[in-house]
C-alpha positions as CSV (number, residue, x, y, z in Angstrom):
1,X,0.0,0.0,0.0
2,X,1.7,3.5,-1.2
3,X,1.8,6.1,1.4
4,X,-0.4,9.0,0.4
5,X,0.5,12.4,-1.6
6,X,1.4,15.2,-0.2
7,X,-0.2,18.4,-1.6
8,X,1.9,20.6,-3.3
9,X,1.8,24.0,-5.0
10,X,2.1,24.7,-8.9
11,X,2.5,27.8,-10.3
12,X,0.2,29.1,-13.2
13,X,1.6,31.4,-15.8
14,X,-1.1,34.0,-16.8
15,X,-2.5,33.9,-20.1
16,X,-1.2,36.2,-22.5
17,X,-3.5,38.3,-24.3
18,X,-3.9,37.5,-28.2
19,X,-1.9,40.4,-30.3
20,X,-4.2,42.6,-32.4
21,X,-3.8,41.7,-35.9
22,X,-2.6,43.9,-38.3
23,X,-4.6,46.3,-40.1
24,X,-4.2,45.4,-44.3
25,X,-2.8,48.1,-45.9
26,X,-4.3,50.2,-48.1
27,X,-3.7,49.5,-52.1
28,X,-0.8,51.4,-53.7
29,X,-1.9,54.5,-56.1
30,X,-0.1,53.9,-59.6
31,X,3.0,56.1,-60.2
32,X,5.5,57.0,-62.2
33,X,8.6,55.2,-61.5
34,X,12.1,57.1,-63.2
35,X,14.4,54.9,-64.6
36,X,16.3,55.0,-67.8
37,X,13.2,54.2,-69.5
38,X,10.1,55.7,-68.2
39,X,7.8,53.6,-66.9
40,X,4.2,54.1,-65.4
41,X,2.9,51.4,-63.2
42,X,-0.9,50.2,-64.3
43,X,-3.1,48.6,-61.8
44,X,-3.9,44.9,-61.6
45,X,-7.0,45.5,-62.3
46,X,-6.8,47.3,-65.7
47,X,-5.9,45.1,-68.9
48,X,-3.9,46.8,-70.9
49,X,-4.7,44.5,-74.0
50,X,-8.3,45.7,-74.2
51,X,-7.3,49.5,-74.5
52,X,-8.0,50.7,-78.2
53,X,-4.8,51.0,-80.1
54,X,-4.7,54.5,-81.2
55,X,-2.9,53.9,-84.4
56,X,-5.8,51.9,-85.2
57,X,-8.6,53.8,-84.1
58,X,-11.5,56.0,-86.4
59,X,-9.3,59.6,-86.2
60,X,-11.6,62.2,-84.5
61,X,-14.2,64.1,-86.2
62,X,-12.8,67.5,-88.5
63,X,-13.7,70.4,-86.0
64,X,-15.7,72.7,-87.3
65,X,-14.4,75.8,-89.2
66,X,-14.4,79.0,-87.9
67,X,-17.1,81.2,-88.4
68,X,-16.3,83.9,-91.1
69,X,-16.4,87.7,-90.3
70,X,-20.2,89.1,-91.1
71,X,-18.4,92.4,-91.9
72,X,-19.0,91.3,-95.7
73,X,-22.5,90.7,-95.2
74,X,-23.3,93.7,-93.2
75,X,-21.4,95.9,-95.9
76,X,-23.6,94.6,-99.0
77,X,-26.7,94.8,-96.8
78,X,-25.9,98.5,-96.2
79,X,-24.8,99.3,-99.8
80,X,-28.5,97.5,-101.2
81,X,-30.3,99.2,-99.3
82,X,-28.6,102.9,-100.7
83,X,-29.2,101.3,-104.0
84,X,-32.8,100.6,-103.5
85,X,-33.4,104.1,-101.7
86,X,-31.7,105.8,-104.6
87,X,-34.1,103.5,-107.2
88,X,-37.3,104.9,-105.1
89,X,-36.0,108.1,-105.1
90,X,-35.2,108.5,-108.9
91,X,-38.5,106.8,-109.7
92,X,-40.2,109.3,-107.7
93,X,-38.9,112.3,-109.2
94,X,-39.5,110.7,-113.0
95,X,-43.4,110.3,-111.9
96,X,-43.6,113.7,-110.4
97,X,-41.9,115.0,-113.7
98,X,-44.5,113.7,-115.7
99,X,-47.0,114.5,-113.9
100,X,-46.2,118.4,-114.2
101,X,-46.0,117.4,-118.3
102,X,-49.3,115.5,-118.3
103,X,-51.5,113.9,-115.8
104,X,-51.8,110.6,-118.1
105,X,-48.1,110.4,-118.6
106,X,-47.6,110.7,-114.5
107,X,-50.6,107.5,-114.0
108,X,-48.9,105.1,-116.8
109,X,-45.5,105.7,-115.0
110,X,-47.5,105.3,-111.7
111,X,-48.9,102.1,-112.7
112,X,-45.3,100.6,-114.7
113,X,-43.5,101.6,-111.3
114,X,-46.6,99.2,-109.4
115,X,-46.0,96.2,-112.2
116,X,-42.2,96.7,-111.5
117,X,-42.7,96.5,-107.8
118,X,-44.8,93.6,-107.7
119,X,-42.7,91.8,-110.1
120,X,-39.7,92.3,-107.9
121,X,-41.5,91.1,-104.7
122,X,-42.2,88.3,-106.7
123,X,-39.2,87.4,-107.6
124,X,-37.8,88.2,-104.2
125,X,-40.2,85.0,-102.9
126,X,-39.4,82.8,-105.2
127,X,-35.4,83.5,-104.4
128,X,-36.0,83.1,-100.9
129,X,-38.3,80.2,-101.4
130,X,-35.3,78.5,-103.7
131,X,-32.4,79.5,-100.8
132,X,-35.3,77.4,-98.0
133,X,-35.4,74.5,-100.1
134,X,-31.7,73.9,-100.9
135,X,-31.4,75.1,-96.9
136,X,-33.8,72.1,-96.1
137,X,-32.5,69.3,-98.3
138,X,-29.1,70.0,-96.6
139,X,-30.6,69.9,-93.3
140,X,-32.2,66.9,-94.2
141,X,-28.8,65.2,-95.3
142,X,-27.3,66.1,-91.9
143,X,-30.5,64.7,-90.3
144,X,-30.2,61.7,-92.1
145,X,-26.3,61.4,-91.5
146,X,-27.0,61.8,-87.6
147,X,-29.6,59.1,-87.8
148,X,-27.8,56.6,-89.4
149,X,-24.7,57.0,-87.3
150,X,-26.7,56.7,-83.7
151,X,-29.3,53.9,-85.4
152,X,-32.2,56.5,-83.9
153,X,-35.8,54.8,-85.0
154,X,-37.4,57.8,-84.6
155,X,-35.5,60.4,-85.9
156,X,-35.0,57.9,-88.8
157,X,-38.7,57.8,-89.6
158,X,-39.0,61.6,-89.0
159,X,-36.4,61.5,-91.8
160,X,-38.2,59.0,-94.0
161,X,-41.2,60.9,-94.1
162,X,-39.3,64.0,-95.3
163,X,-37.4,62.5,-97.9
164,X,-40.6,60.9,-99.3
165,X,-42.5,64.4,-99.2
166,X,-39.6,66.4,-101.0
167,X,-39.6,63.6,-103.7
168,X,-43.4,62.8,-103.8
169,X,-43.6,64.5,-107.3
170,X,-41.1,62.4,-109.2
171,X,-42.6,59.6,-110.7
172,X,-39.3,57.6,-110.9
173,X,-40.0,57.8,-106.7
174,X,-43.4,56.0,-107.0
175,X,-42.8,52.3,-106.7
176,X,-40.7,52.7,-103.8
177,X,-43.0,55.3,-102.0
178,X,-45.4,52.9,-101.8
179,X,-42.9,49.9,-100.9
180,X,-42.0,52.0,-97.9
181,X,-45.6,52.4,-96.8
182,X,-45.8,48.8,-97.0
183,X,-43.1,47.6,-94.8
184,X,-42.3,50.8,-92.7
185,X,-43.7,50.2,-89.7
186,X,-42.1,46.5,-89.4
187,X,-38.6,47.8,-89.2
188,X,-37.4,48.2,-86.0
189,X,-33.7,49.2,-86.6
190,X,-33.5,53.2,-87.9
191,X,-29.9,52.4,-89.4
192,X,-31.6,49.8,-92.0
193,X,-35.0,52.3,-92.0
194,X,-32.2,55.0,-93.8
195,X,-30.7,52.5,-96.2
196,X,-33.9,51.0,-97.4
197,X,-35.0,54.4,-98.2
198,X,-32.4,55.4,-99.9
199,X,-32.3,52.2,-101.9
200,X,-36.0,53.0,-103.0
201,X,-36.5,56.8,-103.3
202,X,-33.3,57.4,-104.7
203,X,-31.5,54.3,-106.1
204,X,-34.1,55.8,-109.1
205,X,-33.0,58.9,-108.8
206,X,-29.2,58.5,-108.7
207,X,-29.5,56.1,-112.0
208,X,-30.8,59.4,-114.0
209,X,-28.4,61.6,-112.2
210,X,-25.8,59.4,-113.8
211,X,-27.1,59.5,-117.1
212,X,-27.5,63.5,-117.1
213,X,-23.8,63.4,-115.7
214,X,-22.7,61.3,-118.4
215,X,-24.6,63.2,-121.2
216,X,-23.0,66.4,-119.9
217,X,-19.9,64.8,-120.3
218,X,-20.4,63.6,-123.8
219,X,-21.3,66.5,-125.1
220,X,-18.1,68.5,-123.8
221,X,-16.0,66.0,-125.2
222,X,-17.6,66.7,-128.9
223,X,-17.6,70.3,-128.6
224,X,-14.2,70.3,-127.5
225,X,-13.4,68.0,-130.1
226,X,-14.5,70.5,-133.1
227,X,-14.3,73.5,-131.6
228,X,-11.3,75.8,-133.1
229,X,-10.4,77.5,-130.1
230,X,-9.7,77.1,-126.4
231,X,-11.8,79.8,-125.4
232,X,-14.3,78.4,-126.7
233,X,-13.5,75.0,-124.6
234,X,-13.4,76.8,-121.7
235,X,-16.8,78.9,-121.9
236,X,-18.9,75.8,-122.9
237,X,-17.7,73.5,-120.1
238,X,-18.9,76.3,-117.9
239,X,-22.0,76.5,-119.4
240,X,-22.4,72.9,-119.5
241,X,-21.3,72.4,-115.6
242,X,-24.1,75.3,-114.5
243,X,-26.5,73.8,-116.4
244,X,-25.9,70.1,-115.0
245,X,-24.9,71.8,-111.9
246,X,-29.4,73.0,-111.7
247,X,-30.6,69.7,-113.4
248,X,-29.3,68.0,-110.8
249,X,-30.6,69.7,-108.0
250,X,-33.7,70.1,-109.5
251,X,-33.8,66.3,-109.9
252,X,-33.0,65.6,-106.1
253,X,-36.0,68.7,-105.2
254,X,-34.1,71.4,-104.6
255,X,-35.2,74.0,-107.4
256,X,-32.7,76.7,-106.1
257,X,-33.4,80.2,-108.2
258,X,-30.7,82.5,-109.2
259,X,-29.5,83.2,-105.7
260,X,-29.5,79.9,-104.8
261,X,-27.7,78.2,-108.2
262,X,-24.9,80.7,-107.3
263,X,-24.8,79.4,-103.3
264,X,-25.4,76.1,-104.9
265,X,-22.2,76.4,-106.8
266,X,-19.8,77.7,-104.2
267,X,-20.7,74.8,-102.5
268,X,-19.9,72.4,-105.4
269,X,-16.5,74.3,-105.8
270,X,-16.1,74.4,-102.2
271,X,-16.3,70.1,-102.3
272,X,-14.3,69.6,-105.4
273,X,-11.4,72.1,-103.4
274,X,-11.9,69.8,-100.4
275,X,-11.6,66.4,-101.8
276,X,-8.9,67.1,-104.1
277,X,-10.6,66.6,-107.2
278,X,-9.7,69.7,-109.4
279,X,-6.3,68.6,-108.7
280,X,-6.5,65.3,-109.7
281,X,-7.0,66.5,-113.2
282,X,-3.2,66.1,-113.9
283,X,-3.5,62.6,-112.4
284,X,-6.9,61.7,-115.1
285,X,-4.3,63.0,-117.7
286,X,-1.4,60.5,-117.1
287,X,-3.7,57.9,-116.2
288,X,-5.5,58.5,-120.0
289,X,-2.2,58.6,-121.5
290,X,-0.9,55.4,-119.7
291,X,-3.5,53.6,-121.1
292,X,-2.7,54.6,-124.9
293,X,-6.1,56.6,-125.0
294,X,-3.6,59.1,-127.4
295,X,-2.3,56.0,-129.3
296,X,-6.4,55.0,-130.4
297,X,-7.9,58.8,-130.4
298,X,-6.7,61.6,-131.8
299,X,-5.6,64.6,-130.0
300,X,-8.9,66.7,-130.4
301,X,-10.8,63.2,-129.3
302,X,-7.9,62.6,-126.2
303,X,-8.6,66.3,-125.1
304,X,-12.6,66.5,-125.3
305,X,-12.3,63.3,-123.3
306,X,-10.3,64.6,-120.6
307,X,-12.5,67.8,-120.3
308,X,-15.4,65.7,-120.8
309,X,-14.2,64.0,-117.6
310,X,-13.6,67.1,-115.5
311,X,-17.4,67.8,-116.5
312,X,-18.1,64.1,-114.7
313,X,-16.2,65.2,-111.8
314,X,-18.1,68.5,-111.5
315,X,-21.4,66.6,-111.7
316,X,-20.3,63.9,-109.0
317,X,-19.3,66.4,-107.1
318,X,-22.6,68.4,-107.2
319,X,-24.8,65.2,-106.7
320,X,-23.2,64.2,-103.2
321,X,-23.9,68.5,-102.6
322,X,-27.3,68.4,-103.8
323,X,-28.2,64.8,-102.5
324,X,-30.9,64.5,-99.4
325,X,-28.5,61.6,-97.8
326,X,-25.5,60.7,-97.7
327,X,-24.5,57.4,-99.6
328,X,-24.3,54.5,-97.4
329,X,-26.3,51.0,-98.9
330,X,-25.5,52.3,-102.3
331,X,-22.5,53.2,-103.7
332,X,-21.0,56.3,-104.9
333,X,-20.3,56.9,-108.5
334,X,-16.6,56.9,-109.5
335,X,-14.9,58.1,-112.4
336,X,-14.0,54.8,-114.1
337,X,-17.9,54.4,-114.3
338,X,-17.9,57.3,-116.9
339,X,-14.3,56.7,-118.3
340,X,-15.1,53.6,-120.2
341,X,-18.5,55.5,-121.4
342,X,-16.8,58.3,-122.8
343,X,-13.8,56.3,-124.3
344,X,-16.5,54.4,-126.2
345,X,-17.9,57.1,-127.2
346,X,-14.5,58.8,-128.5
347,X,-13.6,56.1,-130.5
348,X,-17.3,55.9,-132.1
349,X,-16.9,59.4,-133.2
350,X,-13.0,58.7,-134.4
351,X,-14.6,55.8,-136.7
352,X,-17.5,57.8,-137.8
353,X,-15.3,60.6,-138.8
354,X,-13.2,58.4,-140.5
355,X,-15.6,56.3,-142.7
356,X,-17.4,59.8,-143.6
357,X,-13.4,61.2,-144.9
358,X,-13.4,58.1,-147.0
């Protein structure tokens, strides 16, 4: 039998408290680190391969140009209205002259000064009625433009119904008007609402604006071909380019009147200046002459051709002026589409010319 335990004493270590635990720190802001090469440190976070590349992406819209000085404008308002003051003016002292000669001689230039007034304010309405039009069919293009790009039903049916009102009296227009009535409603997308109306309402339209173009063009190229002088070149391609120049917009509903042709055609010089085209003449020349056009034509024929050409450009550059959208399911004319027309053409007259010398 063991002998019992004695008690004994043990000594008991307090418990220690647990250590707080450190706080995580706060995320590092990206800097710029110097080294031989700079470097910029991107966060985790950001991926670096789905940034756009730059050299790759659409270049930004042109800005705007400036805003020219109204100091033009304001002068010729100033100097018409002297002009017209000094008109009523004269005209008033003429009646009261004849008036003091004979009373009948005062009332016939009474009522020829009331035909001449009226037939001025009626020509000033029909000028400003031309200058609204071609204003509205190039509001309607921007519209249209706007529409396309943010695929905008609404404003693309608001656009629709425009374009079908300003071409509702050409009959080339009529089959697609009423295709459009048919199936507007069941398009949903305003990008594909814009390219089927343009396909319909003036797919017709731009086939006859290419024939007028190419007629145009033909007919410079003959004149130019039997005319004696260069002057006389010269003034008939004008006259033939102002003339196309108004068919055309008249064809796409503009109808511009005097004041409006001329806006018309600053704007049509404007574009050709812009996109390079008037210089590019030197380019149609060694391109015609590359391809042995002077080898099969003669000289008068290899010249009327060329200017026949520059009359092409002129037109294609008016139709994408005057035109109520801009092209985008059909596709632009070029020039080779008239080049092999005209070269045709050439050589047609060349062999007529020929069989009638022998």
């Amino acid at each position: 039998m063991t002998a019992p335990r004695k008690p004994a004493a043990f000594r008991i270590e307090p418990e220690k408290k647990p250590e707080p635990r450190p706080e995580p720190e706060a995320p590092r802001r990206p800097r710029a680190v110097k080294s031989a090469d700079m470097a910029v440190v991107v966060p985790a976070e950001v991926d670096v391969f789905d940034e756009p590349d730059t050299a790759l992406a659409e270049p930004p819209p042109a800005s705007p140009p400036r805003r020219r000085s109204r100091i033009g404008a304001i002068f010729l308002g100033a100097l018409g209205i002297l002009v017209t003051l000094a008109v009523g003016l004269w005209t008033d002292r003429l009646i009261r002259d004849l008036f003091s000669r004979s009373d009948w001689l005062g009332w016939l230039a009474t009522g020829v000064a009331a035909v001449a007034a009226i037939a001025f304010l009626a020509i000033l309405v029909r000028e400003l009625a031309g200058l609204f039009r071609l204003a509205s069919v190039e509001k309607l293009h921007g519209r249209a433009l706007d529409a396309l790009e943010r695929d905008d039903t609404k404003a693309a049916r608001n656009v629709v119904r425009d374009l079908t009102d300003l071409v509702s009296t050409k009959p080339e227009t009529a089959a697609g008007r009423r295709t459009l009535a048919d199936i507007e409603n069941d398009i949903i997308d305003g990008a594909d609402l814009i390219r089927l109306a343009e396909t319909e309402l003036l797919g017709p339209l731009d086939a006859r604006a290419q024939v007028l173009i190419l007629d145009a063009a033909k007919r410079v190229s003959v004149v130019t071909a039997v005319s004696p002088r260069a002057l006389v070149d010269l003034a008939y391609v004008l006259f033939e380019a102002g003339r196309l120049i108004r068919r055309l917009a008249e064809l796409y509903g503009a109808r511009p009147g005097t004041l409006g042709f001329i806006r018309l055609t600053r704007d049509v010089l404007a574009h050709l200046a812009v996109t390079g085209a008037i210089a590019a003449g030197d380019e149609l020349v060694h391109q015609l002459v590359g391809q042995g056009l002077a080898a099969r034509l003669s000289a008068k024929l290899g010249e009327g051709v060329v200017n026949g050409m520059m009359t092409a450009r002129i037109g294609v550059a008016a139709m994408e002026t005057v035109r109520p959208m801009p092209f985008s399911a059909l596709r632009r004319p070029g020039m080779s589409d008239f080049l092999a027309a005209l070269t045709r053409f050439a050589r047609k007259k060349g062999q007529t010319a020929a069989d009638s010398k022998d």
